[in-house]
N, C-alpha and C positions, 0 to 999 in steps of 0.2 A: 492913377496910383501915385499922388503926391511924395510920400514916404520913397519911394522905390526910384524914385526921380531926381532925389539928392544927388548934387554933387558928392565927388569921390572930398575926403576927410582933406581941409584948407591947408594948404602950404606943403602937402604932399608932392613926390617927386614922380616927373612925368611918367616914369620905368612903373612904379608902382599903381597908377593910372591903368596902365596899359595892360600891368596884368591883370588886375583887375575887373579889365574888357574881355578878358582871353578867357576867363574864367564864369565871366557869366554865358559866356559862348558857351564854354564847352558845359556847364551844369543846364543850358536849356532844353540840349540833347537829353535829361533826366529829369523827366516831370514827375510830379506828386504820383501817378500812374505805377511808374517805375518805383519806386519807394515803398508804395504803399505793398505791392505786390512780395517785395523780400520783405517788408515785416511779417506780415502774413503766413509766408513757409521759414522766418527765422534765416533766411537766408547771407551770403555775405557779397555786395555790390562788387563783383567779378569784372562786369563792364565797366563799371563808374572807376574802379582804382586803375583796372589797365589803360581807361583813356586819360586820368591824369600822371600815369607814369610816362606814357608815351608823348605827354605834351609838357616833359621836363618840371609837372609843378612840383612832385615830391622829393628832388633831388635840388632844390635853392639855395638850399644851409651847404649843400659839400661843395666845395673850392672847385676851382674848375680843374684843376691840375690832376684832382681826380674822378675828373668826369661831371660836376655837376657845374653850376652856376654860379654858386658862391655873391648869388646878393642879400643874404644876410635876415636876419629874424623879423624885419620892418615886412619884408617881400612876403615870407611864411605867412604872418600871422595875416593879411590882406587877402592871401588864397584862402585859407581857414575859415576867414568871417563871410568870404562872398559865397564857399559854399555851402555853408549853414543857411545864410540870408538868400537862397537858392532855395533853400526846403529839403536839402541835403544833407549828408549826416556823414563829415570828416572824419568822426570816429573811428570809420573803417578804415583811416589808415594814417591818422595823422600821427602815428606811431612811427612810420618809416622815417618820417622830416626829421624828428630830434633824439629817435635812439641815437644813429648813430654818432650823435654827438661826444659819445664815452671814448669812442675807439679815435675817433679825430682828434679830441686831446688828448688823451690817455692812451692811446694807443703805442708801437712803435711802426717806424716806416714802414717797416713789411708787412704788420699787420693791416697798413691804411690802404698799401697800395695792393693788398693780398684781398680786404673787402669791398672798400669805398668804390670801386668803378663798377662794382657788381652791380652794388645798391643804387647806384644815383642811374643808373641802365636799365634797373628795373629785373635783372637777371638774377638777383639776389634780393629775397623780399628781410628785412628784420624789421619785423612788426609787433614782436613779441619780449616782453619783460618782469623778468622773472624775479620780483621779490618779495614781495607782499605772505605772509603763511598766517593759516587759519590760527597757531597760538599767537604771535606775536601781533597780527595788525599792523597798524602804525609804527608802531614800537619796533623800528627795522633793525636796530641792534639786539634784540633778542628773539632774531631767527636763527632757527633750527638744523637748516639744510645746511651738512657740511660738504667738504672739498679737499679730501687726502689724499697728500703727493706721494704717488706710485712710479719711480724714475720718470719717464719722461712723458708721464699721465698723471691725473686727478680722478680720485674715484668718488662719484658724488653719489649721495644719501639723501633724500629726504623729499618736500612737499611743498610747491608754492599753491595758491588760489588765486582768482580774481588775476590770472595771463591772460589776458586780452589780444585776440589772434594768433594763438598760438599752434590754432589749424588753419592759418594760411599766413606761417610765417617759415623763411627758409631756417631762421637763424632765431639764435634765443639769446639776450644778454641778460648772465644770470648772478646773480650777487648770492654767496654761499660764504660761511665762516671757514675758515681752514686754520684758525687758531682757535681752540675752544674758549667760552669766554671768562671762565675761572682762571685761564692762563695770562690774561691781558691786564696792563693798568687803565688800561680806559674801556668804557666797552665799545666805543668806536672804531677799537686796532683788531685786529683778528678779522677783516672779513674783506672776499675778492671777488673780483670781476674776471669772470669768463663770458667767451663766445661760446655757446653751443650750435655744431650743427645738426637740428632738428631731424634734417633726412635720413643723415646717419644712424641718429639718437632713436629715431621711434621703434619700439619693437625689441631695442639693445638696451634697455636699460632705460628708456622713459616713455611712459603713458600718458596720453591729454586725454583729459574726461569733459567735455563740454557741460555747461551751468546753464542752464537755462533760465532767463530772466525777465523782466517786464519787458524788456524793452529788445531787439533788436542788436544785439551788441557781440556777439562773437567769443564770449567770457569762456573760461575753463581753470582747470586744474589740472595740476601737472604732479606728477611722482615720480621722484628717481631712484631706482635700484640698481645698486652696483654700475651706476655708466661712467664711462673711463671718458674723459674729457682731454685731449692733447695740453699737455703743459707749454706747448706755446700757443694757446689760445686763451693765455691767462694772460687778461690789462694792466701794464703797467707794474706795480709792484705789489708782490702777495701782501696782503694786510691793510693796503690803503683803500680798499675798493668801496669805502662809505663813503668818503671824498669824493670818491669818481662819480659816484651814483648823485651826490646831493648837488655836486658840479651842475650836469645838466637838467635838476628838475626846475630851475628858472627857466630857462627855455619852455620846458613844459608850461608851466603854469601860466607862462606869455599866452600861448597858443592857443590853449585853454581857455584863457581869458575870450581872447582874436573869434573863438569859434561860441563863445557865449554871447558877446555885443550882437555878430551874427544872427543868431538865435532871436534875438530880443527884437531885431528890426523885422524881418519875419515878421512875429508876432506882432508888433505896431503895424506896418503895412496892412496885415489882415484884419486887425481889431478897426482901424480906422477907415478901409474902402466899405469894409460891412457896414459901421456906424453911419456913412453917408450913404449908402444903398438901403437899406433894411428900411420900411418904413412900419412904423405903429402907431395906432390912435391920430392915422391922418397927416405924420411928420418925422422926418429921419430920427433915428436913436439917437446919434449923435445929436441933433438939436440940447439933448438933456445933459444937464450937468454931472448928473449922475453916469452918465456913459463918458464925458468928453474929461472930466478931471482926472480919472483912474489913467486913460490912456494919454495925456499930458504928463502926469507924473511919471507913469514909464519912460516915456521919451525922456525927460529931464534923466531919469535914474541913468537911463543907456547911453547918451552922448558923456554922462559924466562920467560911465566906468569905460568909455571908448579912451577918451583925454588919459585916463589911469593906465590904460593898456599900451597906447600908444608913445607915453612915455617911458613905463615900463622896457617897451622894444625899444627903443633909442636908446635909453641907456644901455641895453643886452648886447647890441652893435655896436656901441662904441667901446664895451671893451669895460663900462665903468660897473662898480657896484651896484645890484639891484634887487637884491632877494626882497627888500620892505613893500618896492615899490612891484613885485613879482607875484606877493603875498596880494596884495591888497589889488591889484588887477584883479585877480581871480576870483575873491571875495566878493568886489562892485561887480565884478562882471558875471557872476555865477546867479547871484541874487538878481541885477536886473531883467538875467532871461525867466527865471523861474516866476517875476511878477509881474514879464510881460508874458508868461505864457497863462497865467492864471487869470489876468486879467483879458484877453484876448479868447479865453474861454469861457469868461463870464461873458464878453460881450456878444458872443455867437448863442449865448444858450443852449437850447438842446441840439443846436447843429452844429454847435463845438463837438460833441462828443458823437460826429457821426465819423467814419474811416474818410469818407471821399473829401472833407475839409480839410483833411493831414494837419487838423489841429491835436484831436486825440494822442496821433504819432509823434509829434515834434515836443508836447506836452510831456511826454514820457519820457523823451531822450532828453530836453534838457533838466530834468529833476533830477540827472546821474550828476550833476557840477556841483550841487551841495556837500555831496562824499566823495569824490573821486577826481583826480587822480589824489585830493588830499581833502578834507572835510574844512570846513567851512571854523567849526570851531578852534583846530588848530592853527587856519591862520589868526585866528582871536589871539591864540597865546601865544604865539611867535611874536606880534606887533605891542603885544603887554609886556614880553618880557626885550628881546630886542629891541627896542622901538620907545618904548617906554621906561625902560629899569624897573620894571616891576619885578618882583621874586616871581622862578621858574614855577612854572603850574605840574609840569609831567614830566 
């Protein structure tokens, strides 16, 4: 397995190496066997998140001061990609690693040191985020859910979609307007950042309705009626909470990236042990130009959106501006899993589309990086109009 035998990415730091080792350890304990079986019943990888809680990988990003590691988005997004590139599906929780990035800078002391050690222990899961609503979309300044201050509470209203683990999360960070938006000069002002806790919350005033979808993902919908929120479980300062929010979607969209490169080698690994195994008409596939160019150009697409990512995290660490280079990760990097997953299923043929290949399954989870956690076309016009000066599109 030439592919799978790469050296760890050049001039990387030996900590990052190492985890790297740690991680393909602990994903071997989870074969294609295991995977296959929760797609199957829709299930959520209960073993697979408790044994990367308990082996410290989803607590990197929090400081050690409050319990986690604090080696920083380089570390993350390395976990990320090896356990895709495992056959793995991070999705199930790589939500814990950079929510709480809101409450860490946005937070106040009490609130960091009232969550942060819960979460980086694994005693406190926030897996779930709550902004997205069936009217608005993208278009996250004109969501709906409000957030009215009742003395030393928030009584919220309204409907997010598309909360991802939000039944197996303990906490919810929810972005609600609490200024109507005919009240504001911008529509950016008017809307904040609460913690909810979920265990409190279910049954008092908020319902998850689980989504069932192609793929294996945990999705739902959320309603809230009349539920009183502690007003000091509100980030930072009432009104700023778009800020807060668009703060850590860099982080996101790193990570995202980390776990689509993943993705991509997977599928290169596979499309290329087959191509020299499979023989037809007397001589391996791969011999054919027609089998070896598609999967050459993948690799070419997937080390160049790795370089995009990679530097992406570096700058995200060191503290410098990177939304351009955050945007266009995710892009190079969304696109190369999705055409080495196509092509890696063209080159299996009809045994790409069988379950025991866990090409079918891997095929289907990374087609979710085109849309989500943001679409593919919007980072188009972010990099036209940012990036470019070009006039805003939307």
């Amino acid at each position: 397995m030439i592919l799978a035998e790469q050296p760890s990415p050049a001039g990387e730091r030996p900590e990052i190496q190492q985890i790297r080792e740690a991680v393909r350890a602990l994903c071997a304990r989870f074969p294609g066997a295991y995977w296959r079986e929760l797609d199957r019943a829709r299930a959520y990888p209960k073993e697979f998140v408790a044994a990367l809680t308990e082996a410290g990988m989803l607590s990197v990003l929090i400081p050690e001061e409050y319990g986690g590691s604090g080696l920083g988005l380089v570390a993350a997004a390395a976990i990320l990609e090896e356990v895709q590139k495992s056959g793995g599906n991070g999705a199930a929780c790589h939500a814990q690693m950079y929510i709480m990035g809101t409450i860490l800078r946005h937070g106040s002391e009490a609130q960091k040191r009232q969550w942060l050690p819960g979460i980086a222990l694994g005693a406190l899961r926030l897996q779930a985020f709550g902004v997205t609503e069936p009217s608005a979309g993208t278009d996250t300044t004109a969501i709906r859910t409000t957030a009215v201050r009742d003395g030393e509470r928030y009584i919220v209203n309204g409907q997010k979609v598309w909360t991802s683990r939000a039944e197996h999360s303990d906490l919810l960070l929810l972005l609600a307007r609490t200024t109507p938006r005919d009240q504001v000069a911008k529509r950016t002002e008017g809307l904040s950042v609460f913690v909810v806790d979920m265990r409190e919350a279910v049954g008092h005033g908020l319902t998850i309705r689980p989504i069932r979808t192609m793929l294996n993902h945990a999705t739902t919908e959320v309603f809230f009626d009349n539920l009183a929120v502690p007003a000091a479980n509100l980030i930072g300062v009432e009104g700023k909470g778009f800020r807060y929010i668009l703060d850590g979607m860099n982080a996101e969209r790193i990570l995202i990236a980390a776990e689509c490169v993943g993705d991509a080698r997977w599928f290169l690994t596979r499309a290329s042990d087959y191509a020299r195994e499979r023989v037809v008409f007397g001589r391996p596939i791969g011999q054919n130009q027609g089998i070896q160019f598609p999967i050459a150009r993948s690799y070419i697409e997937t080390e160049a959106a790795a370089l995009m990512m990679q530097r992406a995290a570096s700058l995200f660490e060191a503290g410098q501006p990177c939304g351009a280079e955050a945007n266009m990760a995710k892009l190079l990097a969304a696109d190369a899993s999705w055409k080495a997953a196509d092509m890696c299923l063209q080159t299996h043929g009809g045994f790409g589309f069988a379950e025991d290949y866990d090409i079918e399954r891997k095929f289907r989870e990374t087609r979710l990086y085109q849309v989500a956690p943001i679409s593919t076309n919007l980072i188009l016009g972010y990099v036209a109009e940012h990036v470019l000066g070009l006039p805003r599109s939307y």
